[in-house]
Structure formats: C-alpha cells, structure tokens
C-alpha positions in Angstrom: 50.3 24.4 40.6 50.5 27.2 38.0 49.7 25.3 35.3 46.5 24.2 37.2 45.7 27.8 38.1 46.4 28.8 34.6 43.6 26.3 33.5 41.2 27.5 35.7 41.6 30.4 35.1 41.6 30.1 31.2 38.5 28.0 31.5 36.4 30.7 33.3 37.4 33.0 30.9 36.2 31.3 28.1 32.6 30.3 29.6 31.6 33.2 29.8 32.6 34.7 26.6 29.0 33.9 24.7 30.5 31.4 22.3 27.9 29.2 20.8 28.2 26.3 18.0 26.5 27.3 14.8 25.2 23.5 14.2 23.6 22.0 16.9 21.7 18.3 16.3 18.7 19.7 18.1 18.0 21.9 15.7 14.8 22.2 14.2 15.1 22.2 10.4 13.3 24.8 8.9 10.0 24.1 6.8 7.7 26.5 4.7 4.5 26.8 4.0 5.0 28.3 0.2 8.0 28.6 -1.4 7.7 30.5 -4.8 10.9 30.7 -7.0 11.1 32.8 -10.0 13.5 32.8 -12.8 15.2 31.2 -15.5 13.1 27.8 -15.2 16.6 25.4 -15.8 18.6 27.2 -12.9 14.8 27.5 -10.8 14.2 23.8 -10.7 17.8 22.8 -10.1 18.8 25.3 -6.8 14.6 23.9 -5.7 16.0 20.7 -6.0 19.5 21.5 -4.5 18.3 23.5 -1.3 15.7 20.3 -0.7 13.5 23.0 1.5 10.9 21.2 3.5 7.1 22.1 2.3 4.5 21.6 4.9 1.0 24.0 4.3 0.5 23.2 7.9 3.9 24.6 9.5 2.4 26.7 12.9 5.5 29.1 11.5 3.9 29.4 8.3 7.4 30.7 6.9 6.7 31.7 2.9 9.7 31.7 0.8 9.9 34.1 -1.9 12.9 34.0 -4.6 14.7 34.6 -7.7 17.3 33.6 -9.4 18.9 35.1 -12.7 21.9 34.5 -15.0 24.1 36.8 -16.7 26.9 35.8 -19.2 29.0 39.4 -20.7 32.3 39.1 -22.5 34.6 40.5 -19.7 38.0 39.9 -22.1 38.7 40.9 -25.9 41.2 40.3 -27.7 43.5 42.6 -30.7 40.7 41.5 -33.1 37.6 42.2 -31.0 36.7 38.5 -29.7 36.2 37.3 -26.7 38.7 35.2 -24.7 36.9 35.1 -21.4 33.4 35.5 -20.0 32.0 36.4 -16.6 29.2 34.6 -15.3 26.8 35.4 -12.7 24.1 34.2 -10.8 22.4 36.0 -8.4 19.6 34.8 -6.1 17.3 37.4 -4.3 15.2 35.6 -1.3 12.7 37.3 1.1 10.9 35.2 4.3 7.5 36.3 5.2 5.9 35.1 8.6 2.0 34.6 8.9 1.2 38.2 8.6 3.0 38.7 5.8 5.8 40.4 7.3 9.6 40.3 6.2 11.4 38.4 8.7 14.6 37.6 6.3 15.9 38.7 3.2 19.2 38.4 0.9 20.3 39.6 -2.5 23.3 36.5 -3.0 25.5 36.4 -6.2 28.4 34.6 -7.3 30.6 34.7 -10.2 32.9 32.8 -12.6 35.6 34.0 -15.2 35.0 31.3 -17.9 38.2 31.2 -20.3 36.6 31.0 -23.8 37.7 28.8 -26.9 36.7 28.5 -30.4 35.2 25.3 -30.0 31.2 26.1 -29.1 30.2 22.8 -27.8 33.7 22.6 -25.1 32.3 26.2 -24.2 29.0 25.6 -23.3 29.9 22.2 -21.4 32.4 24.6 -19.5 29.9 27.2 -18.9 27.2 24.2 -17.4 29.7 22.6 -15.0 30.6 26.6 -13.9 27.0 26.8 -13.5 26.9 23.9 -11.6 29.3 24.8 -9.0 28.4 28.4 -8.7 24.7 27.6 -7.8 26.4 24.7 -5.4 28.4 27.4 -3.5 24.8 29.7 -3.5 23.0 26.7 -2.4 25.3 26.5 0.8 25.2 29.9 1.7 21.4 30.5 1.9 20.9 26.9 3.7 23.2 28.4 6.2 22.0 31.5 6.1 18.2 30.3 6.6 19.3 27.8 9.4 21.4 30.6 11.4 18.5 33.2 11.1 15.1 30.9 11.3 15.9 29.3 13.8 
C-alpha cells in the first residue's frame, strides 16, 4: 500500500514539473532561405558540408543564416632553446539568424580549441594539426545543429 501511494505520489510530482525532451520526431527540421558563410574557404566548405543545413528560397520562415568561421594556430609552449613543443589551435564560428524583416532572432560566437604536441617532423605536424581540425569543427558542428534545432524551433 505504501509503495503504491509512494508511486502516485512520485508520479504527480513529476508531471507537473515542466520537463520536456529536447528531440522530439515531430520536429520540424529547420530550413533557410540564405545561408552565407564567410571565412577561411577549406574550413567554410567543410563545416557547410558538415552542418548539411536545408536551403529552400521559398521557406514561409525565410530564416537567413549568417556566419563565420576562423582559425588560429599560436605556439602556446617553448622550450630552453626558444622552439615550440606545443601549439593551440582554435576555431571559432560566429552565426547570426535573421527572420523576414531582417531582424536577429539567434546569434552565437562558438570556439573550440586543441593543444597540438609539436615534433620536428613538418609533414607528421601538419597531418596532426588536419585530423585536430577535423574533430574540433565536428564537436562545433554538433553544437550549433543543436543549438539551431533547440532555439528555431
């Protein structure tokens, strides 16, 4: 009996607490009218390519995507004869979403970054710095899908 009570009870409690799923299949995926990225052109075509945004000129939202996306690469640790042993790299990607009427709706200034242990062999550098590159703009890629799905919708 108590344990029935205390199941009631618990489930009453946690209807009402505004909890709602993030994901839902109904969901509308979210198209644009214009998307315009900016940028280094290598990392601009492959986060266009990775965030896969659906383009339609006629979307009644008429959502416009504005964006860039930039690299940095700085020595972040020297060694006793002045050279480099690790490198920080960063990627940031800016976004702003305008309505019809040219008015903000959404905007975000995302960046990620990587300490990149460095060696004297140039070509296992760069190949290191590439797949780092790779997985940082992965992880951005996630994060502003999710961040457009969460507030668009």
């Amino acid at each position: 009996m108590r344990k029935k009570f205390l199941c009631i009870l618990l489930f009453l409690l946690m209807s009402g607490c505004g909890f709602s799923p993030i994901y839902i299949k109904n969901q509308k995926p979210v198209t644009f009218a214009k998307i315009e990225i900016t940028g280094e052109k290598e990392i601009m075509f492959d986060i266009e390519k990775k965030l896969n945004l659906q383009v339609n000129e006629k979307d009644e939202r008429g959502y416009t995507l504005k964006a860039q996306i930039f690299q940095s690469l700085e020595n972040s640790t020297l060694d006793n004869r002045g050279i480099a042993t690790e490198e920080n790299l960063k990627l940031n990607f800016a976004f702003q979403v305008f309505d019809k009427k040219n008015i903000v709706i959404y905007q975000d200034n995302l960046f990620k970054e990587k300490k990149i242990s460095v060696t004297d062999n140039l070509n296992y550098n760069q190949q290191i710095r590439n797949a780092e590159k790779r997985i940082l703009l992965d992880s951005l890629v996630n994060i502003v899908n999710f961040a457009l799905i969460t507030n668009l919708n």
